[in-house]
N, CA, C and O atoms as CSV, one atom per row, in Angstrom:
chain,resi,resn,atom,element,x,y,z
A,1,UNK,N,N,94.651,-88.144,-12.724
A,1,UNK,CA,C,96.019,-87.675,-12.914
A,1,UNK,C,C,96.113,-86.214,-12.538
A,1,UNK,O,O,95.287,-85.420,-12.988
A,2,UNK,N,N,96.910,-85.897,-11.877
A,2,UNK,CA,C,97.174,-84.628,-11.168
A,2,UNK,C,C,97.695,-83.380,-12.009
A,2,UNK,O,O,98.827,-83.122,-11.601
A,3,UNK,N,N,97.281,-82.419,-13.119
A,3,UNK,CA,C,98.356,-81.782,-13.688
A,3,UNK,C,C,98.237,-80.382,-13.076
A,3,UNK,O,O,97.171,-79.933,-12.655
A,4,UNK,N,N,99.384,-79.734,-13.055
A,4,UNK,CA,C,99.043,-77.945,-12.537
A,4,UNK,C,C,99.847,-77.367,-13.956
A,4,UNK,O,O,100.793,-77.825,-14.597
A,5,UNK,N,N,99.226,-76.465,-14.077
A,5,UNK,CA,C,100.386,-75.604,-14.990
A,5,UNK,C,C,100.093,-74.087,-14.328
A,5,UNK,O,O,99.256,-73.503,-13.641
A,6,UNK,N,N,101.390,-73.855,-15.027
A,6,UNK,CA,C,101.984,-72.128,-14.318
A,6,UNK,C,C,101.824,-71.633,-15.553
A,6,UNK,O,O,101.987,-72.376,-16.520
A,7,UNK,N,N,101.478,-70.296,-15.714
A,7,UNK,CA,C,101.553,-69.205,-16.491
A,7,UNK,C,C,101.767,-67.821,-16.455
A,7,UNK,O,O,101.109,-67.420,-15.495
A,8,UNK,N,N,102.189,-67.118,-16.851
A,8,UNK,CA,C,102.340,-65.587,-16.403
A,8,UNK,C,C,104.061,-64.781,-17.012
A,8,UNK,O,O,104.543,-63.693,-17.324
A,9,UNK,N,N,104.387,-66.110,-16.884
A,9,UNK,CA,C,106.324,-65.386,-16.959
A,9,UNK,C,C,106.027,-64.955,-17.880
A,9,UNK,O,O,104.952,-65.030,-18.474
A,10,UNK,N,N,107.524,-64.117,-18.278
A,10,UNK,CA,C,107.811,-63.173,-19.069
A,10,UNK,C,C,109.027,-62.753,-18.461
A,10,UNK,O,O,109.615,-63.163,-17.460
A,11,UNK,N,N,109.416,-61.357,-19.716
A,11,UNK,CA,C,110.697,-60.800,-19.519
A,11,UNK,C,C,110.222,-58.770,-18.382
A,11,UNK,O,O,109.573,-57.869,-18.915
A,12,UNK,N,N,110.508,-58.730,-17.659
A,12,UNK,CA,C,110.442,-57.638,-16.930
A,12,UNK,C,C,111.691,-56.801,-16.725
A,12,UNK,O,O,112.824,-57.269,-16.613
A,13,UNK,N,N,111.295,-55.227,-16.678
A,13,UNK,CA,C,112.567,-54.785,-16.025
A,13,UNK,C,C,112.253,-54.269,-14.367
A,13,UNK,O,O,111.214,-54.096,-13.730
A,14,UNK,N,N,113.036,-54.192,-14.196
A,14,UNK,CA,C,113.373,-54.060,-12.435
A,14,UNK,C,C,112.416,-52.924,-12.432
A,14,UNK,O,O,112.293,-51.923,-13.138
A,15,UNK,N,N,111.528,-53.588,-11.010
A,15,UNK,CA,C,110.734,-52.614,-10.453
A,15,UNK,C,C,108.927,-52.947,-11.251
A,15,UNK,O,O,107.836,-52.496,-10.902
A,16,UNK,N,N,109.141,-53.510,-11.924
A,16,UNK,CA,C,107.809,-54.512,-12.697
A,16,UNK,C,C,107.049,-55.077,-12.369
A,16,UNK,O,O,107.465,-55.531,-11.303
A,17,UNK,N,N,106.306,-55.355,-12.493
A,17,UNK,CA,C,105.153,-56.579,-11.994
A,17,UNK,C,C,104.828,-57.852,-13.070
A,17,UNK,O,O,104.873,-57.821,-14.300
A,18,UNK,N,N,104.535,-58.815,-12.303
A,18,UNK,CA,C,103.852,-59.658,-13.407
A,18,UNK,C,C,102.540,-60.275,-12.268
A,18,UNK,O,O,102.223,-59.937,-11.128
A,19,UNK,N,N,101.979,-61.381,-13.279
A,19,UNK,CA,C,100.992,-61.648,-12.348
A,19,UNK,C,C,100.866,-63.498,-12.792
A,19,UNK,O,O,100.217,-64.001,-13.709
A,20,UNK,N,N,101.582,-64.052,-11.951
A,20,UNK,CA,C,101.709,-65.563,-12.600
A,20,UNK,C,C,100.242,-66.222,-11.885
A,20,UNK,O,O,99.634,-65.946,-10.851
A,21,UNK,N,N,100.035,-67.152,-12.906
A,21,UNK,CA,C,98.822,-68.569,-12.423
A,21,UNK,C,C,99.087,-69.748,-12.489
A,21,UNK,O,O,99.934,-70.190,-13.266
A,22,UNK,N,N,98.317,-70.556,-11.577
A,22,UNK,CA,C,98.501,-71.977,-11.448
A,22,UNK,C,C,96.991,-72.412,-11.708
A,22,UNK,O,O,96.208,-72.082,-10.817
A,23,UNK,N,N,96.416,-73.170,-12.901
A,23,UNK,CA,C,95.531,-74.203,-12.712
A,23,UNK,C,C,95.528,-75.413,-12.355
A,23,UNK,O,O,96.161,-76.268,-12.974
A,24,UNK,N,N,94.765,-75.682,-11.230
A,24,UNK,CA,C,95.120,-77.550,-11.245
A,24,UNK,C,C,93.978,-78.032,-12.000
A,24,UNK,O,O,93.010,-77.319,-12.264
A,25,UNK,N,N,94.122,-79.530,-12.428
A,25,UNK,CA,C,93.101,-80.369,-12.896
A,25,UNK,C,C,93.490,-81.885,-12.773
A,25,UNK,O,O,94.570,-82.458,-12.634
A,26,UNK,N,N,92.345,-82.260,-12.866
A,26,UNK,CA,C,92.627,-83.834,-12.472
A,26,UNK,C,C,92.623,-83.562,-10.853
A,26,UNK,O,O,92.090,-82.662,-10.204
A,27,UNK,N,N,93.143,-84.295,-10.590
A,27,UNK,CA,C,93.263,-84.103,-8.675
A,27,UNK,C,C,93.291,-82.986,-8.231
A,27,UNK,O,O,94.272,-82.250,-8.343
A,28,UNK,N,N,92.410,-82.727,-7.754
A,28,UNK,CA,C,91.964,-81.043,-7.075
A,28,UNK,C,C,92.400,-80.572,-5.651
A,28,UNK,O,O,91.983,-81.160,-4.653
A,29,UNK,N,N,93.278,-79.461,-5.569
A,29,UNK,CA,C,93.939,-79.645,-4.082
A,29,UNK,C,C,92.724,-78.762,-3.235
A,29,UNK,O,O,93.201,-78.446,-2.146
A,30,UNK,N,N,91.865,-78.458,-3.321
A,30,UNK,CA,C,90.489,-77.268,-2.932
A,30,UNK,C,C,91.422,-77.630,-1.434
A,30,UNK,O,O,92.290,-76.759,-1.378
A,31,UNK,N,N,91.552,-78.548,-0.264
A,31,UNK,CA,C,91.452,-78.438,0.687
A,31,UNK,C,C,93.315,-78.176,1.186
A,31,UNK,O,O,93.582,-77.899,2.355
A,32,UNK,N,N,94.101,-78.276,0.434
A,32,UNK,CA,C,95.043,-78.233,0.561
A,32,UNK,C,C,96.107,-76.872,0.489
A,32,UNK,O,O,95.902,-76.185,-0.512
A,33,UNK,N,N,97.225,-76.368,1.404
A,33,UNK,CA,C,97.492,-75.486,1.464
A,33,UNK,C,C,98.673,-75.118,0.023
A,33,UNK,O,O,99.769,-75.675,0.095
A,34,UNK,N,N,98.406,-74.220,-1.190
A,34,UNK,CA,C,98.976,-74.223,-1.808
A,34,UNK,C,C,100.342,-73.489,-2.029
A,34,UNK,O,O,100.461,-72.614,-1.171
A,35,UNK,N,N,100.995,-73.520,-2.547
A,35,UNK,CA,C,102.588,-73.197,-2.343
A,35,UNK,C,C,103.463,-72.130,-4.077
A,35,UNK,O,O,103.519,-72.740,-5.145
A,36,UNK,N,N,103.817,-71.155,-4.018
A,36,UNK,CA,C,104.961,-71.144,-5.045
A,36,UNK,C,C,106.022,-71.175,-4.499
A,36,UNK,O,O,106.314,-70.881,-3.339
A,37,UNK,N,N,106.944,-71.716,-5.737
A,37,UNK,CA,C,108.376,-72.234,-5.145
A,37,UNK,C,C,109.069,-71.892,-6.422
A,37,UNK,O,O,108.726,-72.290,-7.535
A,38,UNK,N,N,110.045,-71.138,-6.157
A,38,UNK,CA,C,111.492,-70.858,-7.596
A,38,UNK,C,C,112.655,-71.475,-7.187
A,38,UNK,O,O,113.139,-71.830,-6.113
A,39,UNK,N,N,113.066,-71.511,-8.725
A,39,UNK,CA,C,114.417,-72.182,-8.889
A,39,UNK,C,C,115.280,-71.256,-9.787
A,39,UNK,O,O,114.919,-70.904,-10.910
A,40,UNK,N,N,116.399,-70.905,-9.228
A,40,UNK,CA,C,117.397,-69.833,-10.171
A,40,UNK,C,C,118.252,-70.808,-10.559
A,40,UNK,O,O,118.298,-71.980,-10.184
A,41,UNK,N,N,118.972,-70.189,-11.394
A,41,UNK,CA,C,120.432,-71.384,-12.190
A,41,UNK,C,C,120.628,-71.351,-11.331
A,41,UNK,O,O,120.358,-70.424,-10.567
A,42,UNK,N,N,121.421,-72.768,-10.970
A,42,UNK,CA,C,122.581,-73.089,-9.811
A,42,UNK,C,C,122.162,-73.312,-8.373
A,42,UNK,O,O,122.880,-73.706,-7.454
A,43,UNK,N,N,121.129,-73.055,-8.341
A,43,UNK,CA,C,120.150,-72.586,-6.858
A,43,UNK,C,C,118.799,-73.605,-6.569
A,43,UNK,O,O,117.739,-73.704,-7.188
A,44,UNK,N,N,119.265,-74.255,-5.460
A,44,UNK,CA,C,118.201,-74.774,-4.642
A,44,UNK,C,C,116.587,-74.556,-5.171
A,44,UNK,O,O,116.370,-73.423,-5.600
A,45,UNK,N,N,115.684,-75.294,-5.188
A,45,UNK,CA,C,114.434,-75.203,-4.834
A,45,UNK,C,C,114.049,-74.295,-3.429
A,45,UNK,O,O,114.242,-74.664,-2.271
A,46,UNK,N,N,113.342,-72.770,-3.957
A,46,UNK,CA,C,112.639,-71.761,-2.607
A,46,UNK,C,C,111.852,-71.683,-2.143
A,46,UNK,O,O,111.269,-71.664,-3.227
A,47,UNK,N,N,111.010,-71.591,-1.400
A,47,UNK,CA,C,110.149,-71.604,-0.731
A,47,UNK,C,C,109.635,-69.848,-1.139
A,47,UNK,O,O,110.328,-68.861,-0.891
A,48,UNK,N,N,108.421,-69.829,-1.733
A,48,UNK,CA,C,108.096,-67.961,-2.111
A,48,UNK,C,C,107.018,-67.377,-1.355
A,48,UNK,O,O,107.184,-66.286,-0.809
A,49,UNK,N,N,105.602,-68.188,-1.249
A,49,UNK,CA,C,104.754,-67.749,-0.891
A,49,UNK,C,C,103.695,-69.273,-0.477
A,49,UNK,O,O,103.577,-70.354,-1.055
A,50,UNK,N,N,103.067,-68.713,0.774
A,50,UNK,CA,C,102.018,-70.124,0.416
A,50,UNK,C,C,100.187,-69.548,0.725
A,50,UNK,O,O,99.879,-68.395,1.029
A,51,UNK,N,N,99.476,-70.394,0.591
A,51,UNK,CA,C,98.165,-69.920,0.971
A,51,UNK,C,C,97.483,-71.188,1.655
A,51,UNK,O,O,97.964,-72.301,1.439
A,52,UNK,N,N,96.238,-71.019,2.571
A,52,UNK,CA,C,95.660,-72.444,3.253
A,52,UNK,C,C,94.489,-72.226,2.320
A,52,UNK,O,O,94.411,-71.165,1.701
A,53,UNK,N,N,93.675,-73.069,2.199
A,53,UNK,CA,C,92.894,-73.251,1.613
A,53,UNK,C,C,91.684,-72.576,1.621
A,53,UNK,O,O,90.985,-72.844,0.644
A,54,UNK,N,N,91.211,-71.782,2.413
A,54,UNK,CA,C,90.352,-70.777,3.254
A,54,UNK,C,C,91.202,-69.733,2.652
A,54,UNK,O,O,90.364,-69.063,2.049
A,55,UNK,N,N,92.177,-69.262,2.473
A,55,UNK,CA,C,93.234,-68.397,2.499
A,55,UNK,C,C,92.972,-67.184,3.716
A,55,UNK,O,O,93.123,-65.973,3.880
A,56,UNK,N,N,92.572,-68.162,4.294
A,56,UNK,CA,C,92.775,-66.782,5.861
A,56,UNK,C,C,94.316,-67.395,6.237
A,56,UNK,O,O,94.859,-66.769,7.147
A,57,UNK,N,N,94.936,-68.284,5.795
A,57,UNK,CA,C,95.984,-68.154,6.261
A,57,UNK,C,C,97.634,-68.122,5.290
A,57,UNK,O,O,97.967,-69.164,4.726
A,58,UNK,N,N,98.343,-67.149,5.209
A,58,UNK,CA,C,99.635,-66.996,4.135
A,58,UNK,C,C,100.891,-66.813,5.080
A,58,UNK,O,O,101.035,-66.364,6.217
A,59,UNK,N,N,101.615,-67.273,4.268
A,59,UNK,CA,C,102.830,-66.999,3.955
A,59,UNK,C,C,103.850,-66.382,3.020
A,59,UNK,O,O,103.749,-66.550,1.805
A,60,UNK,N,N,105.122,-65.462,3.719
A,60,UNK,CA,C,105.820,-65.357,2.260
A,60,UNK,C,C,107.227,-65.504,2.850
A,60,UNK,O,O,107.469,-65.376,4.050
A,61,UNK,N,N,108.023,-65.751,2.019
A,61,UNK,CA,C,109.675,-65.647,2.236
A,61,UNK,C,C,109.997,-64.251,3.014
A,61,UNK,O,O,108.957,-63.618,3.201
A,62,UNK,N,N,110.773,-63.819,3.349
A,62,UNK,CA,C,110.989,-62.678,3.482
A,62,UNK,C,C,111.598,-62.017,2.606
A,62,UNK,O,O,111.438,-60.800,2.701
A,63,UNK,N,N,112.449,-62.489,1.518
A,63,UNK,CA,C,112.942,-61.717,0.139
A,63,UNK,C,C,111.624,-61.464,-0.831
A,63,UNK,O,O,111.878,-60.898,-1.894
A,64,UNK,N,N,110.353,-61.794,-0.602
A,64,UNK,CA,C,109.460,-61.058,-0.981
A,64,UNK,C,C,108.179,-60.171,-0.223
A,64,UNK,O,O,107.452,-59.284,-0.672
A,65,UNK,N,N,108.238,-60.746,0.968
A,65,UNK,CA,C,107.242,-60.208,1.647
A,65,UNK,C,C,107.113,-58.532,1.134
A,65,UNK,O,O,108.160,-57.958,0.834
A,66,UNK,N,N,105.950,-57.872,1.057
A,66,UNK,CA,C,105.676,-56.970,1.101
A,66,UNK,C,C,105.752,-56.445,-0.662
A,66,UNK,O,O,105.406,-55.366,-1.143
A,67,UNK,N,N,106.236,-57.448,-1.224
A,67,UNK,CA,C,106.456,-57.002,-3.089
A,67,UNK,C,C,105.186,-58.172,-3.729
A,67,UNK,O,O,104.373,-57.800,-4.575
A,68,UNK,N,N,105.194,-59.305,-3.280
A,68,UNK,CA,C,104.255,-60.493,-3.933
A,68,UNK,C,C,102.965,-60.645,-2.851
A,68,UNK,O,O,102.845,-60.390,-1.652
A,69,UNK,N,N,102.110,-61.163,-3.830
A,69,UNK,CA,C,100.246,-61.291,-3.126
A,69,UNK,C,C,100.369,-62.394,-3.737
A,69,UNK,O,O,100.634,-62.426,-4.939
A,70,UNK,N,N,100.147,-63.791,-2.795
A,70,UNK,CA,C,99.496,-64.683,-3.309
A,70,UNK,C,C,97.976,-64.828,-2.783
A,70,UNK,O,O,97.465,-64.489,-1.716
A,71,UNK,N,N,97.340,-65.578,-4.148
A,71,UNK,CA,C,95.578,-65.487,-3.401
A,71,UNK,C,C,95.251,-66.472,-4.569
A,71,UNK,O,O,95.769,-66.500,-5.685
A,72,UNK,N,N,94.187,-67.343,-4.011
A,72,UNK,CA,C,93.257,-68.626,-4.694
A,72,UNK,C,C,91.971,-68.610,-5.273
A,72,UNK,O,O,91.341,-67.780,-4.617
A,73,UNK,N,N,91.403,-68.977,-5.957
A,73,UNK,CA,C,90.085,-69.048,-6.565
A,73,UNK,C,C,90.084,-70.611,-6.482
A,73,UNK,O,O,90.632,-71.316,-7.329
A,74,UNK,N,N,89.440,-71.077,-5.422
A,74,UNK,CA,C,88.471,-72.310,-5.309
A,74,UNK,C,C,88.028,-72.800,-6.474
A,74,UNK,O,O,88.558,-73.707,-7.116
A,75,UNK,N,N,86.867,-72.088,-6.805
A,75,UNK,CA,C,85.797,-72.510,-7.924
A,75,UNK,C,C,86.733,-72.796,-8.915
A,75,UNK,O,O,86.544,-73.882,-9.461
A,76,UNK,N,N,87.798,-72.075,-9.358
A,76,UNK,CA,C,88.459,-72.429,-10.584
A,76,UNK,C,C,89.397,-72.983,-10.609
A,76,UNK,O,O,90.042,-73.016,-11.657
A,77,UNK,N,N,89.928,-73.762,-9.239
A,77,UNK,CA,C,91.221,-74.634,-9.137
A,77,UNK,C,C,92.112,-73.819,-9.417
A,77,UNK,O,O,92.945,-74.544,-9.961
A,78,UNK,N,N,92.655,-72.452,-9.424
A,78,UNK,CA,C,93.192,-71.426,-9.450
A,78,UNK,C,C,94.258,-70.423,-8.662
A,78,UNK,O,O,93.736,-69.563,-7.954
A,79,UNK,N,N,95.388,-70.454,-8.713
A,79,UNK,CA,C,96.502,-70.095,-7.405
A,79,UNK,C,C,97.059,-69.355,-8.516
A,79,UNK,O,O,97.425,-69.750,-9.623
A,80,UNK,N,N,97.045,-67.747,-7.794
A,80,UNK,CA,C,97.519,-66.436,-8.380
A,80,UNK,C,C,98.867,-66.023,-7.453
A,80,UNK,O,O,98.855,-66.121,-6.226
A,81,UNK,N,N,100.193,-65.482,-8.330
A,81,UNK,CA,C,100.649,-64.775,-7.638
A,81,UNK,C,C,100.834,-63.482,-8.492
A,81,UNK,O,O,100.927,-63.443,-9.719
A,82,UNK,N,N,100.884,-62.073,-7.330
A,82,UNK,CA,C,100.912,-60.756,-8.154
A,82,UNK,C,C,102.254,-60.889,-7.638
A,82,UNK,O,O,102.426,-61.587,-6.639
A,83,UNK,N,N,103.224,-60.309,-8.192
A,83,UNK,CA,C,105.065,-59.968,-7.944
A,83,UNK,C,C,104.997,-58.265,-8.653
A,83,UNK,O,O,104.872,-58.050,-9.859
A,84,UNK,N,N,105.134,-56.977,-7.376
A,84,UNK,CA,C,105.454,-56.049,-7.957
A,84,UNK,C,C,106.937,-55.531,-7.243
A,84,UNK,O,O,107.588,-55.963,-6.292
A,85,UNK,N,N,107.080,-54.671,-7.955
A,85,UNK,CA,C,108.582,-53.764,-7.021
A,85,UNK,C,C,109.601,-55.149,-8.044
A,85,UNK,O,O,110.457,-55.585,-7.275
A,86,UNK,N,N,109.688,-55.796,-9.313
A,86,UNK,CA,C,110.423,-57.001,-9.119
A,86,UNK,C,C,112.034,-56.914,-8.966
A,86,UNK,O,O,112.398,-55.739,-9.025
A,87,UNK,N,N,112.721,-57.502,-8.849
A,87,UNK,CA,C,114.203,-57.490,-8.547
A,87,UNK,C,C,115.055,-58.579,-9.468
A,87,UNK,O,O,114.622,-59.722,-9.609
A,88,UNK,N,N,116.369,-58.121,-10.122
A,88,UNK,CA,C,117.185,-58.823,-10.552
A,88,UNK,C,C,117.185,-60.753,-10.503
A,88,UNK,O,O,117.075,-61.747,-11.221
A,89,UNK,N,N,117.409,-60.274,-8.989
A,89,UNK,CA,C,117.239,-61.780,-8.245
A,89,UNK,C,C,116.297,-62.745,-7.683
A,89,UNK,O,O,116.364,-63.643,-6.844
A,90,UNK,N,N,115.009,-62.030,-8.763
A,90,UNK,CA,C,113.257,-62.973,-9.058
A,90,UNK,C,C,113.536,-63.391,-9.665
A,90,UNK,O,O,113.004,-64.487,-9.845
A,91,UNK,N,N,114.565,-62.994,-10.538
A,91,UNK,CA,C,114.545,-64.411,-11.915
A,91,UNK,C,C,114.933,-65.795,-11.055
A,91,UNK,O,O,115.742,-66.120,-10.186
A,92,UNK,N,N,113.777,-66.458,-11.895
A,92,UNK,CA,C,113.714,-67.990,-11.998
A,92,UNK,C,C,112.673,-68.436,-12.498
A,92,UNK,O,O,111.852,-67.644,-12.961
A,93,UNK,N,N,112.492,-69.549,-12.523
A,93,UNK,CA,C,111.314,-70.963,-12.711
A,93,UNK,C,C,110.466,-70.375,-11.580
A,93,UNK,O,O,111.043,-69.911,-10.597
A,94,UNK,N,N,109.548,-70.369,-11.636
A,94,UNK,CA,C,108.445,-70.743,-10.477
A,94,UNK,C,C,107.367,-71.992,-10.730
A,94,UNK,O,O,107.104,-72.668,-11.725
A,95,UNK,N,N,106.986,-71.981,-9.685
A,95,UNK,CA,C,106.228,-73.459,-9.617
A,95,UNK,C,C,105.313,-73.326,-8.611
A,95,UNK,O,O,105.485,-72.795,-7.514
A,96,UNK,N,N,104.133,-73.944,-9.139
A,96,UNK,CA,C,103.046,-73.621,-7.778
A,96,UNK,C,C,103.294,-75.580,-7.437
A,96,UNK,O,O,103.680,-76.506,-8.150
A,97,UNK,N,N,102.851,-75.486,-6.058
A,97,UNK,CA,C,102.333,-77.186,-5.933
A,97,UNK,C,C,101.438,-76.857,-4.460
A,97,UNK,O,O,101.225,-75.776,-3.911
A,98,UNK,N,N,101.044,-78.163,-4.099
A,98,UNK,CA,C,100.518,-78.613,-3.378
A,98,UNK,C,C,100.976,-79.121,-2.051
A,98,UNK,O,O,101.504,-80.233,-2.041
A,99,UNK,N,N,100.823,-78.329,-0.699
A,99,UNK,CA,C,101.771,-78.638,0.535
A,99,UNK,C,C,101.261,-79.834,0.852
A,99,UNK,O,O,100.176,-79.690,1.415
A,100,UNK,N,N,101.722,-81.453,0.678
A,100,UNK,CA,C,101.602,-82.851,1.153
A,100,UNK,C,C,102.827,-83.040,2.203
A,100,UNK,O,O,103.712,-83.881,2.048
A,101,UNK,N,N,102.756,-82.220,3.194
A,101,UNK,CA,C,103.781,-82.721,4.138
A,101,UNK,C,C,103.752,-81.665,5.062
A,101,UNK,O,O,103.258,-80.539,4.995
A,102,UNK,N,N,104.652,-82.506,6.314
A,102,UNK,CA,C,105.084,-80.739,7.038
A,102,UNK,C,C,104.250,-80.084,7.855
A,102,UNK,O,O,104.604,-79.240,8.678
A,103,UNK,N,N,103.277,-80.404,7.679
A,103,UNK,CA,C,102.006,-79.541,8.603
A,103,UNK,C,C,102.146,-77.981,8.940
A,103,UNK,O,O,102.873,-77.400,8.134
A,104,UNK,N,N,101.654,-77.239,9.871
A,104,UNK,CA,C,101.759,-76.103,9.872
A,104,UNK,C,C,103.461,-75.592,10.030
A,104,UNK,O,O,103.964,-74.533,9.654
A,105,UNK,N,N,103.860,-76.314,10.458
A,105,UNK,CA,C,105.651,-75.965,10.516
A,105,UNK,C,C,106.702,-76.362,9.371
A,105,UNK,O,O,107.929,-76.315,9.288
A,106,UNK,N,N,105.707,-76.758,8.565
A,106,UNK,CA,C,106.577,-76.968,7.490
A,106,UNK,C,C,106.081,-76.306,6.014
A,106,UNK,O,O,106.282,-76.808,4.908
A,107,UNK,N,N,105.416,-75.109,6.289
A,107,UNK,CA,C,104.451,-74.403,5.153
A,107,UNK,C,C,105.728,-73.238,4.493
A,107,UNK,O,O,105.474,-72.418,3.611
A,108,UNK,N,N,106.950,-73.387,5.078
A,108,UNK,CA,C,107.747,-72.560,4.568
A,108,UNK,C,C,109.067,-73.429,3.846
A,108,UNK,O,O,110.033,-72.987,3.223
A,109,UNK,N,N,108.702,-74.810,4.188
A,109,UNK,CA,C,109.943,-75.311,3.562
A,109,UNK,C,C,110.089,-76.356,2.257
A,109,UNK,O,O,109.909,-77.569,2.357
A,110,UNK,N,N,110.347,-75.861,1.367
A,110,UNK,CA,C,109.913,-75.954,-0.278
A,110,UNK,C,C,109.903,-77.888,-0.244
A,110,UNK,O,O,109.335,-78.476,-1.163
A,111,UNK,N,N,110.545,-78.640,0.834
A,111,UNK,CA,C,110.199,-79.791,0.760
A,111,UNK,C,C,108.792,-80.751,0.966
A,111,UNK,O,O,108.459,-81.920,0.770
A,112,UNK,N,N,108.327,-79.777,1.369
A,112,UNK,CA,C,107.142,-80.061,2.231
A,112,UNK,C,C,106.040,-80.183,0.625
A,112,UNK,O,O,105.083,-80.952,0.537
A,113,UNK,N,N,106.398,-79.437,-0.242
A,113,UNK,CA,C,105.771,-79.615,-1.831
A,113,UNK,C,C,106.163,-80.183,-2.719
A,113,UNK,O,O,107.307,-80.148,-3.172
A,114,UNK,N,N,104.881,-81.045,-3.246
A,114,UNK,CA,C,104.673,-81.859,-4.537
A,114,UNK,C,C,104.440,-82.000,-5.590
A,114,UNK,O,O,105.553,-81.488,-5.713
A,115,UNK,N,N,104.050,-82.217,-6.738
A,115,UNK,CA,C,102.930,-82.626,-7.887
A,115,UNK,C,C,103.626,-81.130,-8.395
A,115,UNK,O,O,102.717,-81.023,-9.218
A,116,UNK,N,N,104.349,-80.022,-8.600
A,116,UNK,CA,C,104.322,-79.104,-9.084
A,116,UNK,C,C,103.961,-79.217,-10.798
A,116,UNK,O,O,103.708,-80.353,-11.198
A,117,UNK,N,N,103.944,-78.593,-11.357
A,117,UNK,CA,C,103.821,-78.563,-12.829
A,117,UNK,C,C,105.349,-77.898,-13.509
A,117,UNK,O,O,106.355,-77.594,-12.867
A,118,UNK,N,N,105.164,-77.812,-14.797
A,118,UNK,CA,C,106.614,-77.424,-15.702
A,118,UNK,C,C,106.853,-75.949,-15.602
A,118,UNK,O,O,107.328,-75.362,-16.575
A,119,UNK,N,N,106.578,-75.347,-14.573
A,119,UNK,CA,C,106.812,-73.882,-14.415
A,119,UNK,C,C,106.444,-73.383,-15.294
A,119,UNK,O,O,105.933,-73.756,-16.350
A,120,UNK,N,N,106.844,-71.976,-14.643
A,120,UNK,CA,C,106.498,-70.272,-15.549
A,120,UNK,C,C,107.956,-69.729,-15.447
A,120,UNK,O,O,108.358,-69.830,-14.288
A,121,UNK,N,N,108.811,-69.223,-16.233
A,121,UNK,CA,C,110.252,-68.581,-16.182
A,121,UNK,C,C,109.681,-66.638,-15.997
A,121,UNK,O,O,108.906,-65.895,-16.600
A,122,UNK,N,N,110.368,-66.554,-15.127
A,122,UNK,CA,C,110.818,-65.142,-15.151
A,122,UNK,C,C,111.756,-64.633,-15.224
A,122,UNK,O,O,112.638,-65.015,-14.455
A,123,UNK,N,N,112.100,-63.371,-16.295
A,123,UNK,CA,C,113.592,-62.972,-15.875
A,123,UNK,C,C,112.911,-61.196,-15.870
A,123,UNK,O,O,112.029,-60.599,-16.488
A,124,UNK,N,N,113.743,-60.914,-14.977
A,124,UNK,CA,C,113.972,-59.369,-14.413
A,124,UNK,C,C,115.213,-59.124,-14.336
A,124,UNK,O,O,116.095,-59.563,-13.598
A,125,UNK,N,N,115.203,-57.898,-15.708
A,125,UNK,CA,C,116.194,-57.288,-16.323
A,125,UNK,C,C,117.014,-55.946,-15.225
A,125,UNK,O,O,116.309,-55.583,-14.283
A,126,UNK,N,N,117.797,-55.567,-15.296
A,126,UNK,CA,C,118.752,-54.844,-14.921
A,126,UNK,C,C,118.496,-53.074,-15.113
A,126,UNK,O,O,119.375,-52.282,-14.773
C-alpha cells in the first residue's frame, strides 16, 4: 500500500521560510520523478516543483523559481522542499506525489501526478 505524508506547514509571515517533507512507504517511488503540487481555496491543483530521481534533473513553476529548493534523500524515501522569500499567495495545501504519467513533457503538469498523501497547509501572513 502506497502512503506519502507531508509535513512542515505552518503559519509564516511574508518573506519566511519553511521547510516541508514527504515520506513515502509501502510502495517506494526511488526510481520515479517526484513532484510538489498546491492547492489554494477555490484554485486548481499546481504544479510547484519536481525532482528525477538522480535529482540531476528539476523543475520549478515560475511563481517560485528562485524562492523554493526541492531535493530527495533516496535512502530515506524522503522529498524535501525549502520555500524562502514566502509570499501571501503560497498559501495552500501542498502535496508531494509521484510523476506516473507524462514523461519528460509532462513533469510540469500537476496531472501527470498520483498517490499524493493528505498534505501539509501553509498559510503566509500579510
Amino acid at each position: 500500500q502506497v502512503r506519502l505524508v507531508e509535513s512542515g506547514g505552518g503559519l509564516v509571515q511574508a518573506g519566511g521560510s519553511l521547510r516541508l517533507s514527504c515520506a513515502a512507504s509501502g510502495r517506494t517511488f526511488i526510481c520515479n520523478t517526484m513532484g510538489w503540487l498546491r492547492q489554494a481555496p477555490g484554485k486548481e491543483l499546481e504544479f510547484v516543483a519536481a525532482i528525477s530521481w538522480s535529482g540531476s534533473s528539476i523543475s520549478y513553476a515560475d511563481s517560485v523559481e528562485g524562492r523554493f529548493t526541492i531535493s530527495r534523500d533516496n535512502a530515506k524515501n524522503t522529498v524535501y522542499l525549502q520555500m524562502s522569500s514566502l509570499k501571501p499567495e503560497d498559501t495552500a495545501f501542498y502535496y508531494c506525489a509521484p510523476q506516473t504519467s507524462g514523461g519528460s513533457s509532462g513533469v510540469t503538469n500537476a496531472g501527470s501526478y498520483a498517490y499524493w498523501g493528505q498534505g501539509t497547509h501553509v498559510t503566509v501572513s500579510s
